[in-house]
LUMKOLKE-871396 format. One record per residue (C-alpha): x, y, z; residue in one letter. Coordinates in steps of 0.2 Angstrom, whole numbers, plus 5000, padded with zeros to 4 digits. Last residue first. Layout:
XYZA...
//
This chain:
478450725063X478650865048X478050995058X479250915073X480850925065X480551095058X480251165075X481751055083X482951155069X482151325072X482851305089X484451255088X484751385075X484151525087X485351445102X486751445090X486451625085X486051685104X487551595110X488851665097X488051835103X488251795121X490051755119X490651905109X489852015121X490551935136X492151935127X492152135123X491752155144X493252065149X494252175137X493452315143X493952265161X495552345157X495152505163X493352525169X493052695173X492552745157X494252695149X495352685163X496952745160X498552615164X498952505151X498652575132X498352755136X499952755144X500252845164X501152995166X502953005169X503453035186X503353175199X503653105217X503153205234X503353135251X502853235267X503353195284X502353255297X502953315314X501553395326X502053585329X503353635340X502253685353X500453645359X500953585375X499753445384X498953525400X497153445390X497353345374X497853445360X496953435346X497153335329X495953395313X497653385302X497853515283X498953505271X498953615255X499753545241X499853695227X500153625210X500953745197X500853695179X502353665168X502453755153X501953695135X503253655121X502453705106X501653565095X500053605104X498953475110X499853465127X499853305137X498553275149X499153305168X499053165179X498553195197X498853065211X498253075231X498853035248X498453005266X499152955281X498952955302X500352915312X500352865333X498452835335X497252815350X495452825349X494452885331X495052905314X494953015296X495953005281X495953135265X496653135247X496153255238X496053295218X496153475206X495353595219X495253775211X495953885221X496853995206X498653935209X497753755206X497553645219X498053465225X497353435243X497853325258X496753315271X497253235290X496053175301X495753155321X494353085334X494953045352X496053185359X497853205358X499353155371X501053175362X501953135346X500353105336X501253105318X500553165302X500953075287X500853135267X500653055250X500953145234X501053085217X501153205201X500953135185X501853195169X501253205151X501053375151X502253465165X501953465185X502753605197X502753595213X502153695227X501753685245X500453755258X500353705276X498653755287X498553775304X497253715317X498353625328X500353675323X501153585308X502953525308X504053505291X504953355286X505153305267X505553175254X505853175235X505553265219X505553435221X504853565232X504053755228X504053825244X502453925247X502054105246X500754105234X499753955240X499654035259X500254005276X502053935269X502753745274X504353745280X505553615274X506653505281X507553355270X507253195274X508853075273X508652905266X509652785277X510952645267X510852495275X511752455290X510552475301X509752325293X510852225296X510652235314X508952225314X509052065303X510251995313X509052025330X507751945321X508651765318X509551755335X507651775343X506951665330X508251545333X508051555352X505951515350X504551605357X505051765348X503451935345X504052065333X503952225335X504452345321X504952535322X504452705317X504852785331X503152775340X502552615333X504152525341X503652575359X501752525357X502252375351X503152355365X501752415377X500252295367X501252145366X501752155385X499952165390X499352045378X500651915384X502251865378X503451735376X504951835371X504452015365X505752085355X505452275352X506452395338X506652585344X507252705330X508252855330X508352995321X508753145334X507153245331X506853255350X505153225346X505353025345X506353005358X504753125367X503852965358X504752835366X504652915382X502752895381X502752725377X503852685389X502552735404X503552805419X501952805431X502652655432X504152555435X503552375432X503852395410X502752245404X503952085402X504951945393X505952085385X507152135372X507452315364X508152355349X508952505349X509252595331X510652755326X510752785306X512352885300X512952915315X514453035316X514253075334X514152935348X512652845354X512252815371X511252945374X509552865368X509752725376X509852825396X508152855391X507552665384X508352615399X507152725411X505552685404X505852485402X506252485421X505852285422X506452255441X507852115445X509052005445X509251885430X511051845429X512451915415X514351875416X514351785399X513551955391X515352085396X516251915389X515351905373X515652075371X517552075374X517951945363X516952015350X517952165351X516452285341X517152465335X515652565346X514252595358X514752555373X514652365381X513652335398X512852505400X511752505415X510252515419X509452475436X508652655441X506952565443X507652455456X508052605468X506252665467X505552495467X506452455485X506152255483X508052195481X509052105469X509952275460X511152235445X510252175430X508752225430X508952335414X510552295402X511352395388X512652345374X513352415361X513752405342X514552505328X514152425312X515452445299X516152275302X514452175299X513652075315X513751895313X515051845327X514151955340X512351895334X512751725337X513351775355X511751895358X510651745352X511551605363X511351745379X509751785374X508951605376X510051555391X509051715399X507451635394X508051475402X507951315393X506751195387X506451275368X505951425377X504951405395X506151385407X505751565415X507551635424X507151805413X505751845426X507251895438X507652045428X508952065414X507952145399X509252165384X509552345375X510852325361X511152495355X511452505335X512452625327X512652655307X514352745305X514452895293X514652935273X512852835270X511652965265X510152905253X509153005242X507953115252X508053295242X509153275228X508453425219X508853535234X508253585251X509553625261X509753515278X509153575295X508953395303X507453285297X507753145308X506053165316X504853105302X505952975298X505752915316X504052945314X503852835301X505152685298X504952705278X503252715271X503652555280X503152415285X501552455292X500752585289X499052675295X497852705281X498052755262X497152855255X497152855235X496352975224X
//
């Protein structure tokens, strides 16, 4: 059994694969990469009056960013469409509900003019308010149809000052929208406060936050996020998860989306042969307000209910994914004959309740992966009574002591003679 706790880099940018999983047919070549569209990426760059700090490499942060965003204009790869958004950037004054609505779309999502671009970031001067919230929002509809992977990355010297807007919760209703996209946070010269929201932010969509006190680390991170859009994006595949063992989807090699409601079961199938090993992991997200104390269980069964393995994890306080996962090798067959392959029934099962007022429906998204691979070797990876290769260690302790013993005995009857005859 393996459980594995909350990620990190990746079982693949979670939540936001877990939402991305659009009504595709499952097939055998569930969750292999789908790269026929346009990778997008939204430039999202904190403009208010904080921003005039002369506190990174000698400089302004805003001179900071605008060097970054010009060495990321001239590096950014040709397929990649790429916009710009600004927040503070416009409204000077102290009215906080006029200043939270300062976002504005500098440079839209699309074929890059470099010329253009690094014209629209020339004519930027810190302003104003921080209204993380209500940037991230208007964000998320800046992309154009056709994406093949859509990512905002966000850059800030500050904690959102438009509450009770918090960004961390309009990252994860981005997140349940089921519209793929993932929120990548830049703190420049933070505090804990600031760590904790943008981290926050990225969590919730299955991105990455990263924390820049330098101009070439800022120019060097922002490259890699851009880039990294442009890599190919592994598609999940929906599913739906059946009540029962007998009624369940029987899945394939790869990855899936499905949505569980509290206190329901899933149940799923796939078929094992001898000599193959079935690997499963699974991860629930929290994509609203929960309760203190959660788990998720992940079981391997037989059609008969016995329970082959499980994999479960359990926490307490606030979490955005939760995961677990589980191996089963089956023995090869003894017989000559071809033997059929059995049926594994995955039932899935998360102790996460609804915190109070909080809707209850869709269920919480999980994203399920599922990988039936050759079994392991006798020779390499079985444990032999639990100890695997350790045997080996444990042969030349053997070997050792013994030799020791015998020269230890010789030693000995040698000094008895010598001294009967002294």
């Amino acid at each position: 059994m393996i459980t594995s706790k909350r990620l990190a880099t990746g079982v693949c940018a979670l939540v936001a694969a877990l939402t991305a999983g659009l009504a595709l047919p499952a097939a055998a070549h569930a969750g292999e990469p789908s790269g026929e569209a346009t990778p997008q990426v939204d430039l999202v760059l904190d403009v208010s009056g904080s921003m005039r700090e002369r506190d990174i490499d000698g400089g302004t942060r805003m001179a900071a960013a605008k060097q970054a965003f010009n060495e990321v204009l001239d590096a950014t790869p040709q397929e990649v469409r790429l916009g710009i958004r600004t927040l503070g950037a416009n409204y000077p004054g102290d009215n906080q509900k006029t200043g939270c609505k300062d976002t504005a779309q500098l440079y839209p999502v699309s074929t890059l003019d470099r010329t253009e671009a690094k014209t629209a970031v020339a004519t930027l001067s810190p302003t104003g308010w921080t209204p993380i919230g209500p940037a991230l929002l208007a964000a998320a509809g800046d992309f154009t149809d056709g994406a093949s992977s859509k990512r905002i990355v966000l850059i800030s010297d500050g904690e959102d000052t438009c509450a009770p807007l918090d960004p961390c919760e309009v990252a994860r209703e981005i997140a349940a929208k089921g519209i793929g996209l993932t929120i990548d946070t830049l703190g420049l010269v933070p505090n804990t406060k600031m760590r904790q929201q943008l981290s926050c932010i990225a969590e919730a969509t299955g991105g990455t936050y990263t924390s820049v006190e330098h101009t070439d680390e800022l120019t060097d991170k922002v490259n890699q996020l851009v880039d990294r859009a442009a890599d190919p994006v592994v598609t999940p595949v929906a599913t739906e998860g059946a009540t029962t063992c007998a009624q369940a989807p029987t899945l394939k090699s790869g990855l899936y989306t499905d949505r569980e409601e509290f206190g329901q079961q899933r149940w799923y199938r796939v078929d094992v042969g001898p000599g193959q090993e079935l690997r499963a992991s699974v991860s629930v997200a929290a994509d609203r307000a929960v309760n203190p104390g959660y788990g998720v269980l992940l079981r391997a069964v037989t059609v008969h209910g016995r329970e082959i393995v499980r994999g479960e994890a359990a926490g307490d306080g606030r979490t955005d994914v939760i995961s677990t996962g589980l191996r089963y090798p089956k023995a090869e067959s003894d017989s000559d004959d071809e033997a059929p392959a059995e049926s594994v029934c995955l039932q899935l099962t998360h102790a996460f309740s609804a915190a109070a007022g909080v809707k209850t429906t869709p269920g919480l998204p999980l994203e399920l992966t599922v990988d039936v691979v050759d079994g392991p070797s006798q020779a390499g990876d079985v444990a032999s009574f639990g100890l695997g290769r350790g045997w080996w260690l444990l042969g030349a302790l053997v070997l050792t002591g013994f030799l020791a013993g015998l020269l230890w005995g010789w030693l000995s009857r040698w000094r008895l003679a010598v001294w009967r005859t002294n």
